[in-house]
C-alpha positions in Angstrom: 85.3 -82.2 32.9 84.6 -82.2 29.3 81.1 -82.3 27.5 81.6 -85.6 26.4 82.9 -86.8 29.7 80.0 -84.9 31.6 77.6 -86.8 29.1 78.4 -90.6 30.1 79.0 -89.9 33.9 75.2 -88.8 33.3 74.2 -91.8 31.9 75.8 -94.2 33.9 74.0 -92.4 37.2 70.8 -92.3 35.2 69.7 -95.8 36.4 66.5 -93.9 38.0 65.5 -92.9 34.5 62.0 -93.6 32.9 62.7 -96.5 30.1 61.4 -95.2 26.3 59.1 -98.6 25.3 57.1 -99.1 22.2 53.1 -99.7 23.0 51.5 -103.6 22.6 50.3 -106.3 20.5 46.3 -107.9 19.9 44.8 -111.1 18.5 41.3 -112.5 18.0 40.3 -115.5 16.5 36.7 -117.0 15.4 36.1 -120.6 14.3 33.1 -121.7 13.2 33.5 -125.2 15.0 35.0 -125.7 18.5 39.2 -125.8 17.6 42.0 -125.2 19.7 41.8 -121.1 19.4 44.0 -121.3 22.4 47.2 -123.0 20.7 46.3 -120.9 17.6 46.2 -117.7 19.7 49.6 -118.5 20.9 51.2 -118.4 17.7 49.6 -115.5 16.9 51.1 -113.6 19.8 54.5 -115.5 19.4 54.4 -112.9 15.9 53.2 -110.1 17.7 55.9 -110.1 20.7 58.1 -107.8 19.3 55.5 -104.9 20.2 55.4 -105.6 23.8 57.3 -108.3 26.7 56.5 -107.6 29.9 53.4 -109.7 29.9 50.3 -111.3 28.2 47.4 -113.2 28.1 44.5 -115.2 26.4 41.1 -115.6 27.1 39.1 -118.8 25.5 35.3 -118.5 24.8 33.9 -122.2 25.0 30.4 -121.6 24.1 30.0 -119.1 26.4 32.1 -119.9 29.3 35.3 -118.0 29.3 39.0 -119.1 30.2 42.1 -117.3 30.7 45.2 -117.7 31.4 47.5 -113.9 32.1 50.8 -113.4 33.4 54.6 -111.2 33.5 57.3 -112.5 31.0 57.0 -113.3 27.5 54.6 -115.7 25.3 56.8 -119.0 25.8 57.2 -118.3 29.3 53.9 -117.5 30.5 52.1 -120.2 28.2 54.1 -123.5 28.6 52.5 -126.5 27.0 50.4 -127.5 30.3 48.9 -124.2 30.7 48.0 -124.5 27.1 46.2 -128.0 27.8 44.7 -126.5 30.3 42.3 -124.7 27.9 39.3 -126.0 26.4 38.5 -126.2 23.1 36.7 -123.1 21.7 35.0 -120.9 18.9 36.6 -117.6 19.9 39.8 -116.5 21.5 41.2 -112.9 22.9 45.1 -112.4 23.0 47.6 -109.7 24.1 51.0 -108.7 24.8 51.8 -105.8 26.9 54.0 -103.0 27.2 51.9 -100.9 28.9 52.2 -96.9 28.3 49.3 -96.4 31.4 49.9 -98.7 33.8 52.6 -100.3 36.1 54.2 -103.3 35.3 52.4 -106.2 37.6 49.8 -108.5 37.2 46.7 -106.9 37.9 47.3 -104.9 34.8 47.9 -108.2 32.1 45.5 -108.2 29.6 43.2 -109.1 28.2 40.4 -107.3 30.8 37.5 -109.8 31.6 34.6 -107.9 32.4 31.1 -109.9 34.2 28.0 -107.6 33.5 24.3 -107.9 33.9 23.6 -108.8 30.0 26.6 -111.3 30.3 30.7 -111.2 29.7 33.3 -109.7 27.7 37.0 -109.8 27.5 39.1 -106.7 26.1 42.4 -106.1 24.6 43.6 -102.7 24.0 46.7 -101.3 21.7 47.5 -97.8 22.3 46.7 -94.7 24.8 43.8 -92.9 25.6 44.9 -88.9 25.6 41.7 -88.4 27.7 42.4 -91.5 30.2 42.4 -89.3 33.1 39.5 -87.1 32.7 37.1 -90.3 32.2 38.2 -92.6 34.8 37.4 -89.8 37.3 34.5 -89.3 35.8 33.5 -92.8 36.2 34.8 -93.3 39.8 32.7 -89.8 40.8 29.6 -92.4 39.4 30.5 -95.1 41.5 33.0 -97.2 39.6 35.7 -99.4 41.1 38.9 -99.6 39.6 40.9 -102.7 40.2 43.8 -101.8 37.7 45.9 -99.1 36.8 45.6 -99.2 32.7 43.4 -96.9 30.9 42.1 -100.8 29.0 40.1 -100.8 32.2 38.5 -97.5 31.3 37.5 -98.7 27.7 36.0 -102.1 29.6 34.0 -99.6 32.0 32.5 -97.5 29.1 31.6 -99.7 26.9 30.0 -101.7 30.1 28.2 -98.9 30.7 26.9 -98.5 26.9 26.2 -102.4 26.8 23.4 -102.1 29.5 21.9 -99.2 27.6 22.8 -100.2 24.0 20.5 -103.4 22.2 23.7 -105.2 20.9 27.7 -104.9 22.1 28.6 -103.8 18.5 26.3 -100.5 19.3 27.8 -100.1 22.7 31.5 -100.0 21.4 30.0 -97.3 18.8 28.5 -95.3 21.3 31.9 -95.7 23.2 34.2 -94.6 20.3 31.8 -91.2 20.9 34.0 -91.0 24.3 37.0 -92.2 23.7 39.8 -89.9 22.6 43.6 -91.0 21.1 44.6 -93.6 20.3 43.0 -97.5 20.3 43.3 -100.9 18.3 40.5 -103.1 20.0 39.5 -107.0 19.7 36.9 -107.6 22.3 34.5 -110.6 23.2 31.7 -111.2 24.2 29.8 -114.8 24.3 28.4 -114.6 20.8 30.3 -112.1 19.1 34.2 -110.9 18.3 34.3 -107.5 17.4 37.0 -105.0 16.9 37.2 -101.6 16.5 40.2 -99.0 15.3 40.6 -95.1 15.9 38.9 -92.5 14.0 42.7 -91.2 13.9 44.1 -95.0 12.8 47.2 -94.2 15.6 47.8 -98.1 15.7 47.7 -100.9 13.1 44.6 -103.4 12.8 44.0 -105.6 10.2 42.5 -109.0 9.9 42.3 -112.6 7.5 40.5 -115.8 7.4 42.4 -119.3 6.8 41.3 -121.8 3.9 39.6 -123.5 6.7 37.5 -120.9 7.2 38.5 -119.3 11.2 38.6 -115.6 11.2 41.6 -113.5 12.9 41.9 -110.4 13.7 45.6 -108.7 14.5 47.9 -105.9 15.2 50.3 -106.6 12.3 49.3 -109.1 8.9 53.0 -110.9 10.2 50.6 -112.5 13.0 47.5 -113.3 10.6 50.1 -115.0 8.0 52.1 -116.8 10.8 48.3 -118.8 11.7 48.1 -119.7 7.6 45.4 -117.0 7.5 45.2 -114.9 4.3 45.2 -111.0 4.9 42.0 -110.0 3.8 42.6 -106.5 4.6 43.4 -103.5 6.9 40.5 -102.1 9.2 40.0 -98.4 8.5 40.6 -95.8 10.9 37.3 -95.5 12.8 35.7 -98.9 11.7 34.0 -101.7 13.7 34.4 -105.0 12.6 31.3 -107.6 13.9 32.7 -111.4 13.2 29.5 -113.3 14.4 26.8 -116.0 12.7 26.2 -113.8 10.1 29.5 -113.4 9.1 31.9 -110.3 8.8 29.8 -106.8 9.1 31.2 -103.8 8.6 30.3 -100.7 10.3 32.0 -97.4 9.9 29.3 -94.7 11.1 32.9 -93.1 12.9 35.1 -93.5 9.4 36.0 -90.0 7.9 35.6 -88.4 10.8 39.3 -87.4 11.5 42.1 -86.8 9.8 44.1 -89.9 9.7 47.0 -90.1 11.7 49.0 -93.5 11.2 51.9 -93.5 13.8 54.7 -93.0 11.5 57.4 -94.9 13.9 55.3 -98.3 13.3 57.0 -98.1 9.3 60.4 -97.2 11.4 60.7 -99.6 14.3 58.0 -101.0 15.5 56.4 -103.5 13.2 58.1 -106.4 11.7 59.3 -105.9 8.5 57.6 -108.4 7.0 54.2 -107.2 7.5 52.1 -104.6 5.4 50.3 -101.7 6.9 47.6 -99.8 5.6 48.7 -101.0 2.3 52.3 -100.2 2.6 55.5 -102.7 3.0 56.9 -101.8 6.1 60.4 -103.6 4.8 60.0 -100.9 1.5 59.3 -98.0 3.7 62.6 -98.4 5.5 64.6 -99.2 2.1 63.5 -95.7 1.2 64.4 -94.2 4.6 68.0 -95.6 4.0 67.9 -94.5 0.1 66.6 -91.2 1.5 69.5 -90.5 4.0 71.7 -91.1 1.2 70.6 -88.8 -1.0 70.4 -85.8 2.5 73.6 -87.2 3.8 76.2 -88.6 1.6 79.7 -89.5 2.6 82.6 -91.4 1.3 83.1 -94.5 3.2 83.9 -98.3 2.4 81.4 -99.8 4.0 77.5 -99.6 5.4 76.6 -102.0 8.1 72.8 -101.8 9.8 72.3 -101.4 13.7 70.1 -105.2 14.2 67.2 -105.6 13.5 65.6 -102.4 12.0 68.6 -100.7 11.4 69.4 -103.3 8.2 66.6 -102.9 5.4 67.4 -98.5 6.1 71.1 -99.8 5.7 70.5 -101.6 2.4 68.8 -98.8 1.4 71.6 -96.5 1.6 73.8 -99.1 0.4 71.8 -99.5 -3.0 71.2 -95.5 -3.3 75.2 -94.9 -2.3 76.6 -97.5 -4.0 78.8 -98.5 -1.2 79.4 -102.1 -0.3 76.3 -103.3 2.3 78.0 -105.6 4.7 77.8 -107.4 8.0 79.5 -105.7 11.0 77.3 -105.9 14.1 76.2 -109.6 15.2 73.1 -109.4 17.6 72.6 -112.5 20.3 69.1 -113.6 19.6 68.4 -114.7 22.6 68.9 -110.7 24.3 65.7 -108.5 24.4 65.3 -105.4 22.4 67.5 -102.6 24.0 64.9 -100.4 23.8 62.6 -102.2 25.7 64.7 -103.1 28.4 63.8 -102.4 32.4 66.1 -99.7 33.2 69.0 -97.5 32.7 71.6 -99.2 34.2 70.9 -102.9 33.1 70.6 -101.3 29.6 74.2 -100.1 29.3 75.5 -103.7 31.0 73.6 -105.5 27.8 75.2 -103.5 24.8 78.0 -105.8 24.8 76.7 -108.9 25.8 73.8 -108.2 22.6 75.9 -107.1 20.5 79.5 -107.7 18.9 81.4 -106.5 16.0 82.7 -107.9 12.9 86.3 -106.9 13.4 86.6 -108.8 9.6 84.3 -106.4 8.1 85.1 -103.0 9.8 88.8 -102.4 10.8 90.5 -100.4 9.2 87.5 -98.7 7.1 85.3 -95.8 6.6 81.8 -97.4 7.9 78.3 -95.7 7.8 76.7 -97.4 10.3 72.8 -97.2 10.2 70.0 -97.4 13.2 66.6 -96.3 13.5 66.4 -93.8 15.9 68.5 -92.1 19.1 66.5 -91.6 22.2 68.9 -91.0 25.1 72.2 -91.4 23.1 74.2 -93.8 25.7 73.2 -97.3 23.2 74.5 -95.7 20.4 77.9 -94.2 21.9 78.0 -98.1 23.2 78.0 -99.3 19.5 80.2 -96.7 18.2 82.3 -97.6 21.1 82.2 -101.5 19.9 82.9 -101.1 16.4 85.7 -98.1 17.3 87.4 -101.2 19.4 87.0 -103.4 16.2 89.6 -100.9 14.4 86.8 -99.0 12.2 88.3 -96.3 10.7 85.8 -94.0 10.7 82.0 -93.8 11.8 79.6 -91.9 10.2 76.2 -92.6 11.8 72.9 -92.0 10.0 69.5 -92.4 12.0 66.4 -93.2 9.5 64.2 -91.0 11.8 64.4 -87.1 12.5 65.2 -86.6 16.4 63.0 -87.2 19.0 62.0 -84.0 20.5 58.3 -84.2 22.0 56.5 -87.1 24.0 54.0 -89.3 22.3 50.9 -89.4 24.4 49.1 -92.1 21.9 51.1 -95.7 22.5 54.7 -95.1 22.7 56.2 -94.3 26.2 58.3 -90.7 25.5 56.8 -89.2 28.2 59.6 -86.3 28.8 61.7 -84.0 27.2 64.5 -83.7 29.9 65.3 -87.6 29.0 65.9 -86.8 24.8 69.4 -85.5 24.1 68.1 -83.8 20.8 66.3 -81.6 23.5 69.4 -80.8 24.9 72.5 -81.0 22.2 72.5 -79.8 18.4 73.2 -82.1 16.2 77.3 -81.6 15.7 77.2 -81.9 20.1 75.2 -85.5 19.7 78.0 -86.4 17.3 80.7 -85.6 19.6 79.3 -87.7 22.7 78.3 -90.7 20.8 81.4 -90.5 19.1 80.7 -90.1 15.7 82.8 -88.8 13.4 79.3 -87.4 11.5 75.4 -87.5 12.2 72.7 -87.3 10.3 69.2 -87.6 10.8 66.0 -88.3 8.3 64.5 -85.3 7.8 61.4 -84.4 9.2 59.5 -83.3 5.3 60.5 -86.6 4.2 58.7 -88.9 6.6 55.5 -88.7 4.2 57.4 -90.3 1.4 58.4 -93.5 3.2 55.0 -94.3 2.8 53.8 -92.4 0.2 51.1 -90.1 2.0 50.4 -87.1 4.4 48.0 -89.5 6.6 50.4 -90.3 9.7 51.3 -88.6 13.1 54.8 -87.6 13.5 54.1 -85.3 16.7 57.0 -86.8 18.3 59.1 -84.9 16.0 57.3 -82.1 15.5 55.1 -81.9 17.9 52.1 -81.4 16.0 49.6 -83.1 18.3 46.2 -84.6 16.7 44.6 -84.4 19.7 44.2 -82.2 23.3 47.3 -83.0 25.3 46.7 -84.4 28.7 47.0 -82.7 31.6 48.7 -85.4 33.5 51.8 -87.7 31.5 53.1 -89.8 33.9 52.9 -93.4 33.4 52.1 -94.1 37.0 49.7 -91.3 37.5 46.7 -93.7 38.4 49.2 -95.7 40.9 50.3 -92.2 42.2 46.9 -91.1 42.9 46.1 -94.6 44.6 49.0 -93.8 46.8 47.7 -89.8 47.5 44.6 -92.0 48.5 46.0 -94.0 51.2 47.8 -91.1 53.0 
């Protein structure tokens, strides 16, 4: 059996295999008058659910009295106009949408958290991965603690719990919290007076929030959510910052700012986040036209034709195009109505949707020299699917070029590359991946050029290099809480 051969039979019996997903989405809202934060929080999810699908939620504060609505599936299936109705009008609103990287996939684990304390409520949603999830929550249940989920959010909600009945306000509590917490965290939490949220000292995941000309504050993952509720972006919140919307306004506090080196996930400027939203003061759509201008100038080729992998394979694509000077054109069509591939359930269901997601532009491609360009290449079957689709369409010859270096390390801070044995650049050179996607070339960003796409040394890029920020956990496994529930019952 050849190489190549070997390589597919692999993935089509690798239906068992752990799914690679990207992390989740937050939104908070404050009004000074009761409004419909509900109905607003929706739309501001709606522009977040490209970071996470397999559930969300929103919780309404109506002076005091919270109301939530969570559930699996995505925004417009979970909130349907009569479970929209069925919230009250309100001055503050939590909202979330999940992929989770601790956690199983059910509903015990949909965010946001709701938490009932002796000094009063609080409801918490979470973007990113604590490294030390596992340490703490078996600290906490040796005091006493109950876990009734599986997702380290739980283990933020219990800390900063524990810190609220000590601390004089909740804004001190989620300080005294951030003391304990290690890796990787975007918050927006709230509590009956008060929305507050709170970023990494690292800055792992993007937080930034706005205010609308009628004067409601929101606070979200990306500015594409902020904008999409006719809120101006007022600006990003720093790495290690708490933010305090209550009576008095915004306050700012930032007693954990400059305390780490920041470490911006450098694959939110390569796939994650929407192109048209701004992060930490850079344009994520101009940090992937200089990806595509980059792999140009590191990989140049003759060819007729550069076509983008949909969607954030096409502003690295124009890149390349403008930088080559070869002819940007259209020859992949994507079905908007398919999920992401790289979010999808599993192995097996991932291969059946290539085709059915995508199709090629026979009118574009046959009979050419194309340089076809995607983000990234995790397991390698997707992309020998597409090379497959456009050979079948009569290209001439494909000549792939990824705007990321190989992934060769897990990610232990939001994104779900949990093992090595699953990444083909662990296991092929460069010239081998080539050969069993069916490339004619490859080539790859390279690793010392990811600070230019935005311009600074302040990002983590351990999942190439695997220079880690923080202590690596002991324990990876997604499951590990529901496997230790399930050591428990034996």
């Amino acid at each position: 059996m050849s190489m190549k051969n070997g390589f597919l039979k692999r993935m089509r019996e690798s239906s068992m295999e752990t799914a690679i997903h990207e992390e989740c989405g937050v939104f908070g809202i404050m009004a000074p008058e009761p409004t419909d934060v509900a109905n607003i929080s929706y739309y501001g999810l709606y522009a977040l659910q490209h970071r996470g699908q397999e559930s969300c939620g929103i919780v309404v504060n109506d002076d005091g009295v919270f109301s939530s609505h969570k559930d699996l599936g995505l925004v417009s299936e979970v909130f349907s106009g009569e479970a929209l109705k069925k919230f009250p009008q309100g001055t503050m609103a939590v909202g979330h949408v999940r992929y989770g990287t601790t956690g199983g996939t059910n509903r015990k684990n949909c965010q946001p958290i709701e938490v009932n304390h002796q000094k009063g409520k609080m409801a918490l949603a979470h973007n990113g991965n604590l490294s030390n999830a596992a340490e703490l929550r078996n600290a906490l249940e040796l005091s006493g603690a109950i876990f009734h989920t599986t997702s380290d959010t739980e283990t933020i909600a219990y800390i900063v719990t524990r810190e609220r009945l000590k601390a004089p306000s909740i804004e001190d509590a989620v300080s005294r919290a951030m003391n304990t917490l290690d890796g990787a965290y975007s918050l927006v939490l709230m509590s009956p007076q008060k929305l507050i949220c709170a970023r990494d000292p690292y800055g792992f995941r993007p937080l930034c929030y706005g205010k609308t000309a009628d004067g409601i504050y929101v606070v979200a993952s990306e500015s594409c959510a902020a904008r999409a509720v006719g809120a101006e972006v007022i600006r990003d919140v720093e790495p290690g910052e708490i933010l305090v919307f209550g009576k008095n306004g915004v306050v700012s506090r930032k007693e954990h700012c400059g305390k780490k080196e920041k470490k911006l996930c450098i694959f939110e400027y390569i796939y994650f986040a929407r192109p048209d939203s701004v992060i930490d003061g850079v344009s994520v759509h101009t940090s992937r036209i200089r990806a595509g201008r980059i792999l140009a100038q590191t990989h140049p080729v003759e060819a007729d034709i550069v076509i983008g992998v949909p969607d954030s394979g096409i502003d690295a694509a124009l890149g390349y195009s403008q930088k080559s000077g070869i002819p940007y054109g259209i020859g992949l069509i994507k079905n908007k109505y398919i999920g992401r591939t790289f979010i999808s359930p599993g192995q097996g269901m991932r291969l059946d949707q290539v085709k059915i997601k995508l199709s090629a532009v026979r009118e574009s491609v046959e009979g050419k020299r194309v340089v076809m360009v995607d983000d990234s290449i995790v397991r390698g079957n997707t992309m020998g699917r597409i090379v497959n689709l456009l050979r079948e369409a009569g290209a001439k010859e494909i000549h792939v070029r990824i705007s990321s270096p190989p992934f060769l390390h897990p990610c232990y801070y939001g994104t779900d590359i949990d093992s090595e044995e699953h990444l083909i650049a662990c296991r092929h050179t460069i010239a081998e991946i080539a050969g069993l996607i069916g490339a004619d070339t490859l080539g790859y960003l390279p690793v010392d050029k990811l600070g230019d796409l935005i311009g600074s040394c302040g990002y983590c890029s351990a999942c190439f290099n695997g220079d880690y920020p923080t202590q690596i956990p002991t324990d990876t496994r997604k499951d590990r809480f529901e496997q230790k529930l399930s050591r428990e019952k034996k």
